[in-house]
N, C-alpha and C positions, 0 to 999 in steps of 0.2 A: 084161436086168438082171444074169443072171449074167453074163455077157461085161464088163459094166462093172464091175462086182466084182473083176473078174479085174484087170484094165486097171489100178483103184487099188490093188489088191494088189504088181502089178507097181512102182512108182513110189512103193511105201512107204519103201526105202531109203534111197533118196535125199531123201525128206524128211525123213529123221532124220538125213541126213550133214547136211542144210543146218541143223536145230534144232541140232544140235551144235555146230557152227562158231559160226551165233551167240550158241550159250550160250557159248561160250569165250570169244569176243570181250568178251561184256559182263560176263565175271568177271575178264576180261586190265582192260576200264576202272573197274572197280569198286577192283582192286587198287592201281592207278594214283593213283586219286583217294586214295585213302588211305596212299598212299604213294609220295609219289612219287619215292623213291629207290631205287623196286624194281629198274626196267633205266637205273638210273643209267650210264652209258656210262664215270663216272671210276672206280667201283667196279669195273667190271666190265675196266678196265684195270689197275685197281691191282694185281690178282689175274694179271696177265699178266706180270708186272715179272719182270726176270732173278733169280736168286740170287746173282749175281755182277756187279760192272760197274766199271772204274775209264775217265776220262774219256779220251781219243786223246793221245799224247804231242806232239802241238804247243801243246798248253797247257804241256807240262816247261819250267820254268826250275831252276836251281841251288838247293838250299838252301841258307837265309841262315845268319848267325852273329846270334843274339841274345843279350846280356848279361844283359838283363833283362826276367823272365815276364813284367813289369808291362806289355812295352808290346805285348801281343799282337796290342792295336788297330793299330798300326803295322802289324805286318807283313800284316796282314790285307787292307790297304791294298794296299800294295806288291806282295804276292803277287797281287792280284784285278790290277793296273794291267799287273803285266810279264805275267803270263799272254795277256792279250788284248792286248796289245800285238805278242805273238810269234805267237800266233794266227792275227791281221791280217797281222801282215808276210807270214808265210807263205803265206795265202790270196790277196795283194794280189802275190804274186813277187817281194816285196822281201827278203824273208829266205828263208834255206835253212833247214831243221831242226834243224839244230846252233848256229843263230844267237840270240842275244837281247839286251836291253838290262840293265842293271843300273840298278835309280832308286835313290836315296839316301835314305835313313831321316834320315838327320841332315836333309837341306833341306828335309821333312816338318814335323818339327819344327820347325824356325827358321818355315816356317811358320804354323804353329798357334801357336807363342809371339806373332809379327805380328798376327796375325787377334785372337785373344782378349787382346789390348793397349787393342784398343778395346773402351770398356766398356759400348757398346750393341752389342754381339753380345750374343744371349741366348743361346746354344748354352753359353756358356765359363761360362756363370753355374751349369749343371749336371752341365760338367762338368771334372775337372781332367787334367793331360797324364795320366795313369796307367790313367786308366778312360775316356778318349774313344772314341765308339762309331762306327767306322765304315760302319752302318748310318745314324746322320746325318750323317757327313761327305758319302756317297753322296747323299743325301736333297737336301743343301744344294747341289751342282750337278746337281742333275736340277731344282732350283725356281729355278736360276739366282741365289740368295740368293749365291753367291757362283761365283766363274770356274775354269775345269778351270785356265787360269794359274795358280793357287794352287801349283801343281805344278810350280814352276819352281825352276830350276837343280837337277835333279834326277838328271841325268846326271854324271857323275864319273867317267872314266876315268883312271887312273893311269897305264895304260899309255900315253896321249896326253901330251908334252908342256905343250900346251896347254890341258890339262884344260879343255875346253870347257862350257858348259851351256847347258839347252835348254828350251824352254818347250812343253807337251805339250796337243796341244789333243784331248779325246776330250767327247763326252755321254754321259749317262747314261737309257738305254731304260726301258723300264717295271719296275719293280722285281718281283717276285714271289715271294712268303712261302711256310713250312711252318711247321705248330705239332704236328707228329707223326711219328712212324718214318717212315710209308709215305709219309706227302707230302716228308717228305727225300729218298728215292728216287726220288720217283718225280719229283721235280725233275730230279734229277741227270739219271736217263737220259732226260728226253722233250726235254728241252734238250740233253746230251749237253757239259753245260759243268760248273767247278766253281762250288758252293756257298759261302757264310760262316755262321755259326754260331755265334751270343752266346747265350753258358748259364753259369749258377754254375759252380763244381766243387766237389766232395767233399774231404773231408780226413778221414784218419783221424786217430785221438785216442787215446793209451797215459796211462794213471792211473797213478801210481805213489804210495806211499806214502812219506812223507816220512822213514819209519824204513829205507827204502832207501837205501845207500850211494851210489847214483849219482842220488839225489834231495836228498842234503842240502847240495850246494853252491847250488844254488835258491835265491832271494833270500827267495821265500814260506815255504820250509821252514826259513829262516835265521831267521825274524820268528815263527814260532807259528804257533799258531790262535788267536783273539780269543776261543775260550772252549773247554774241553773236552768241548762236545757237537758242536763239531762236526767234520766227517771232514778230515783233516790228511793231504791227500794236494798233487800237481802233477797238471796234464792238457800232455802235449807232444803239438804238432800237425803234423802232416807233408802234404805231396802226396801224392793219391795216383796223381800219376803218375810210375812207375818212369823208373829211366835210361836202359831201353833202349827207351821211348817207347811203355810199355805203362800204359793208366788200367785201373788194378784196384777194385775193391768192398773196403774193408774189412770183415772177418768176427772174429767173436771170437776173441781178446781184446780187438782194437780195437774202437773206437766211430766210426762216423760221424759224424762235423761235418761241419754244413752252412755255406756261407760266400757272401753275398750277393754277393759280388765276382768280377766276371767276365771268360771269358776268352774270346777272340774266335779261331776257328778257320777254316781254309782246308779246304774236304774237298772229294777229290777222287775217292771210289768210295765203294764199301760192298760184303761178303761176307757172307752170312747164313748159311757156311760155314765161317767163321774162326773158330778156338780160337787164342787168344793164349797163344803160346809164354815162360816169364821168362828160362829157361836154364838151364846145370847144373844147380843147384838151386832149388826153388820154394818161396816162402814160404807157410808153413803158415796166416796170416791174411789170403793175399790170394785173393780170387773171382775167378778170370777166365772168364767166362760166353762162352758160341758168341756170335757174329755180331757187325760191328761196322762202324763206318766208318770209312775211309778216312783220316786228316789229312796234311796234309803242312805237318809240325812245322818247326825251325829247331833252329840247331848254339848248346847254352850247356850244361850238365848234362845233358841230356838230347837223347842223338843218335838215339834210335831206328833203324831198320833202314829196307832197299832196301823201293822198291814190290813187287818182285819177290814176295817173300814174300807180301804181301797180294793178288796176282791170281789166286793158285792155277798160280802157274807151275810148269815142270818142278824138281825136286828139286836138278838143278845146278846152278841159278838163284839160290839162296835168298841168304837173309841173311849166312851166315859164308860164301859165296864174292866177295862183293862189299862188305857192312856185316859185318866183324865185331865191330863194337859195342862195340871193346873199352875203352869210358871205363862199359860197364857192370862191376858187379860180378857177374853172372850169365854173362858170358862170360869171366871167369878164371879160366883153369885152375888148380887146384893140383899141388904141389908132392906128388909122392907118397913118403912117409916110410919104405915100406918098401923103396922102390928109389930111391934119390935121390942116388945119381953117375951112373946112366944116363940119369934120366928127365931130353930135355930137352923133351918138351913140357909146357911149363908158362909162364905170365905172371910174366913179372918187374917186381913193382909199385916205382915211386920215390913216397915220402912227396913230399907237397907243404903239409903242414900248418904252416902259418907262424906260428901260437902252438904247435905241437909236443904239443895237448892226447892226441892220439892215438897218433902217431908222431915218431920221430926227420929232422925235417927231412933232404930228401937222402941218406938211406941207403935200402934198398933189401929189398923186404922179398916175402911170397911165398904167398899161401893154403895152406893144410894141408889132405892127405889123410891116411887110414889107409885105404882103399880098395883093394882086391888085385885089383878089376875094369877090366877096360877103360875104362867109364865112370867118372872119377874124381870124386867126390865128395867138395868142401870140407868140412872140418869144421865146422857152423853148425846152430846151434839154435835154437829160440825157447821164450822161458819163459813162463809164467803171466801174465804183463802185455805179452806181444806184441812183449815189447825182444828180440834177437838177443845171440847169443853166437859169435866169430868166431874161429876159431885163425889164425894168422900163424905166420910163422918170420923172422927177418930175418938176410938172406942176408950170407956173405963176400964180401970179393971177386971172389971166381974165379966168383960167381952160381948156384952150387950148393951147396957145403956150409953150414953152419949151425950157429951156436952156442946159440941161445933161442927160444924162442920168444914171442908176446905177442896177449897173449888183449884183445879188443877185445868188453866188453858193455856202453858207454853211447852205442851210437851204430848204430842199424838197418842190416843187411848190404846191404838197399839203397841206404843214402843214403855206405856207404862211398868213394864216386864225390869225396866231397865233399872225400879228406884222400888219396885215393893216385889216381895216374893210372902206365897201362903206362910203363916205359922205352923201352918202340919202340911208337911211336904213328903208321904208317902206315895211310892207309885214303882210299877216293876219298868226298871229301865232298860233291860234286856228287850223287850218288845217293842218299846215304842222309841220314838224317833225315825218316822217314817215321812216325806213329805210328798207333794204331789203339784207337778209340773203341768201345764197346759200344756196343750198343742198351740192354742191361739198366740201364748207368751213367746214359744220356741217363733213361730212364724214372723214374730214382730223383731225380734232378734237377728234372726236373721235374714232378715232384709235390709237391715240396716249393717249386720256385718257379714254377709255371706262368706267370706275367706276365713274369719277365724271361728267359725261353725263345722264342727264335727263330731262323728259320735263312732265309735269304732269296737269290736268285737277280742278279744286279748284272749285267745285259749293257753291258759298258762297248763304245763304239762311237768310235774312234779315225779319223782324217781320214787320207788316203792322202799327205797332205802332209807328217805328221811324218819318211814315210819318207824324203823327200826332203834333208830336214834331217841324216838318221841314215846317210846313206850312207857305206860304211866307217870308222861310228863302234861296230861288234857287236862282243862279246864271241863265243868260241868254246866250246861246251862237248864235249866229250868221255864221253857218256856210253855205259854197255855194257849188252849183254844184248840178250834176243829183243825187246824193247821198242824196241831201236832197230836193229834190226837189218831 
């Protein structure tokens, strides 16, 4: 009896290693049942995602030239079609890296004018050329409701003679959505393609009082108030995305407006590392919060800066060795006052205001420093209601000396873009016009429009026959840097 004593004494252990185990096991399935997104496998990826990622550059084509914000659906288009287009070629050995096609924006349109002609299309009936959502154009050749031929004569070379056109024949794969930060990302990189992005934008909002001199030309402050109780001011509304293709937060003294009207976005990374850089000097009402994504913007007001900058590349890389931006007003130098027969670096801005509300048409004018530091610092302020105050000098002939100067405060130092542009306006436009999007801005967006926030995945899938059609019809791009190198 003792010996047997002994023997169960012995083999205690291990009946409690095995009571153990299976207590775990049945508190690993109890936790399960009650949740069963404990060892979710996309959580437990989501948490894996880089802090950095922008997409391989055989998706790079050229940035475009856009007129007008309004048709952002367009290039949305355009930019999703040539991207995989060059993609293919190059995966298919039909194109080399430096090769791609150019589609035409205008034969988009004349399309979309044809299609919504007939007035059973129900697409046209919600929507007009200005807010058409690429999201259902995509939609309506993936249901076959209409043919990728829609896309004809889309080719336009100039450099050809013949200026040929061509009718492009691609399907459209399974679509697949984000309705948040991390499912943006984690599109981006598990697919390793870019993104589109239909969301409001923000606008900031400056009040002014109608007893303000640069409020009383205003039609409403020219008419009253309908009665003296109530407040007899203007509200002006601006973008708030900068010229050199940075989307800021307005902070006080500006006001947020919100504006249902949307803008349709190509992104092509995201940095959870990026602090958005304005330039020389930063305005005092604008938030520019860490992390952001990726866009790759188009050339009209707003030319924003190289990928370069946004990859976390080397230092000699950046923005002012390849984009110096300089249709921004945050990369003009000034003109520094207390040395200024020596100093020649500085921006030599030419008016371009063609009612001359600001400046003198064609003359020739020049930011102001009083600055004794190396980094020279414009003279620019901002007042009590978020308006800017801007010193100028307008230069002589010879592009140094100076007679006057002209103080510029009805018109935000950012949006000065809109009445002067440089006298030497060299810069490779292929590269630049990149912009960069917060997370913070996305989240303020949408919380105020949750329903009309989305951002979606398009695998366009192109026939190896177009290539056949395109032979020695590419364009050549020449782009620089470690990216292509």
């Amino acid at each position: 009896m003792i010996k047997h004593l002994s023997i169960l004494n012995n083999d205690c252990p291990k009946t409690i290693i095995i009571l153990a185990i299976s207590f775990l096991i049945s508190l690993v399935n109890i936790i399960i049942s009650i949740n069963t997104n404990f060892f979710d496998y996309n959580h437990f990826n989501r948490l894996c995602l880089p802090t950095k990622y922008v997409i391989d550059s055989s998706f790079d084509t050229p940035v475009k030239k856009n007129p007008e914000a309004e048709l952002s659906w367009l290039y949305a288009i355009t930019y999703t079609l040539e991207s995989y287009l060059k993609k293919q070629g190059v995966s298919y050995g039909k194109f080399s890296s430096t090769q791609f096609i150019s589609l035409s924006e205008t034969s988009i349109i004349q399309w979309y004018k044809e299609y919504c002609s007939i007035p059973t299309n129900y697409v046209c009936q919600e929507f007009t050329k200005n807010d058409f959502s690429p999201l259902i154009f995509f939609k309506m050749i993936q249901n076959h409701d209409i043919s990728s031929n829609c896309i004809q004569k889309t080719y336009n070379d100039s450099d050809h003679p013949e200026n040929q056109s061509y009718v492009f024949d691609f399907e459209i794969r399974k679509l697949s959505y984000a309705h948040t930060i991390s499912e943006m990302k984690k599109l981006i990189y598990q697919n390793k393609r870019p993104i589109l992005l239909s969301m409001p934008m923000l606008y900031s909002s400056i009040r002014l009082s109608c007893d303000d001199e640069r409020a009383k030309p205003h039609p409403h402050c020219k008419k009253g108030p309908e009665n003296f109780n109530q407040p007899f001011y203007i509200s002006l509304s601006s973008s708030t995305l900068l010229s050199n293709g940075v989307f800021y937060i307005p902070k006080p003294p500006l006001r947020v407006k919100y504006d249902d009207r949307l803008i349709h976005l190509f992104i092509v990374g995201f940095n959870d590392d990026l602090v958005p850089y304005e330039g020389i000097t930063v305005g005092e009402s604008h938030y520019l919060p860490k992390g952001a994504f990726i866009v790759k913007g188009y050339h009209s007001y707003h030319h924003g800066k190289s990928i370069y900058d946004y990859e976390g590349r080397s230092p000699s890389y950046t923005n002012d060795k390849y984009c110096p931006n300089i249709y921004s007003p945050y990369q003009w130098y000034p003109l520094n006052i207390y040395d200024s027969q020596t100093d020649d670096y500085f921006t030599i801005l030419k008016c371009i205001d063609h009612e001359q509300k600001v400046c003198k048409k064609e003359k020739k004018y020049s930011l102001l420093s009083i600055s004794s530091s190396y980094l020279k610092e414009p003279i620019v302020f901002e007042d009590e209601n978020g308006l800017s105050t801007t010193v100028f000098v307008e230069l002589n002939d010879d592009g140094v000396s100076f007679n006057e100067t002209l103080i510029i405060n009805n018109v935000s130092f950012w949006n000065l873009g809109e009445f002067f542009t440089p006298a030497e306006n060299s810069f490779d436009s292929q590269i630049c016009g990149y912009w960069i999007l917060p997370y913070e801005y996305i989240d303020m967006v949408k919380a105020q429009y949750p329903k009309d926030f989305v951002a979606y995945d398009v695998p366009v899938k192109f026939s190896k026959y177009n290539y056949l059609k395109l032979k020695d019809k590419t364009h050549n791009f020449h782009f620089k840097g470690p990216r292509y190198e």
